[in-house]
Structure formats: C-alpha cells, structure tokens
C-alpha positions, 0 to 999 in steps of 0.5 A: 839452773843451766840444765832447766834452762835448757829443758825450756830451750829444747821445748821452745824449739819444739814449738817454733819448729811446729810455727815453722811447720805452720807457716808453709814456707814463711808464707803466713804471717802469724805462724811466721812470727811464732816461728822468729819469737820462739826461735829468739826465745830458744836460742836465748835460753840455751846460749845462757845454759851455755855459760855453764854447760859444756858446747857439745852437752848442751847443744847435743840435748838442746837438739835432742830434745827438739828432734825428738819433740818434733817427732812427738808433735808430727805423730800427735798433731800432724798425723804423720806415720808412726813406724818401727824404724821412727819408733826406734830412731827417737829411743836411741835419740832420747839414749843419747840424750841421757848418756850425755845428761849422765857424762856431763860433770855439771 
C-alpha cells in the first residue's frame, strides 16, 4: 500500500508543480490555491508511504516521479524544447528511480 501511495504522491506533485506554473508567480488566484490543495495532498501521501518506506527511497521516487512528470508535462502542455540532453536526463532520472524501487526491501 506505501509504494501505491507514493505513485499518487508523486503524481500529485506533478499536478501542483503544473498549478504552480500556472499561477505566474502566486499572482492567480485559483492556480494558486490548486497549487497549496495539491501540495497538502502530496506531502500527505508521501509522508504516510513514510511510515514504511525508508526516507532516502521514498523521498528519492517521490522527487523522481515529479521531475520527470514535470518534464512530461513542459514538453506535452507547455510547449517547451525537447532536446537530446533533456531526453537523456529523464532516462537516467527514471534509472535511478527503478534502481532504488529495486534495492528497497519493502
């Protein structure tokens, strides 16, 4: 149950991330509360993964999951550059994540 509450943490990260893109700044009301409800949500989740999960796993997917669907989510939505180097940053980024996923004993 911790590992899917993580998944949902990191995906909850994602979106407020997104919110927080939207908000320009905390200048827009509503993407800034979409931002605050999100991050509540996120931060929730993963500190109840947290009770199980060792700190450096869970944290280090938690982040993982949000940097790489971030970068999804710039490239998908928001129209930013899709280069080589970016390509490559998420696969070893998304590595990582496995590699941990697959050294944790829970």
């Amino acid at each position: 149950m911790a590992w899917i509450l993580l998944l949902i943490a990191g995906i909850l990260e994602i979106v407020w991330a997104a919110f927080m893109k939207q908000s320009d700044g905390f200048t827009r009301l509503w993407p800034t509360v979409g931002t605050l409800v999100f991050m509540i949500g996120s931060f929730g989740l993963l500190s109840i993964s947290m009770r199980t999960l060792p700190l450096g796993t869970a944290y280090t997917i938690w982040t993982g999951i949000g940097a790489v669907g971030a970068f999804t989510v710039g490239i998908a939505v928001l129209g930013e550059a899709i280069t080589p180097m970016r390509i490559i940053a998420a696969i070893l980024i998304i590595s990582g994540i496995v590699l941990m996923k697959l050294s944790s004993a829970n």
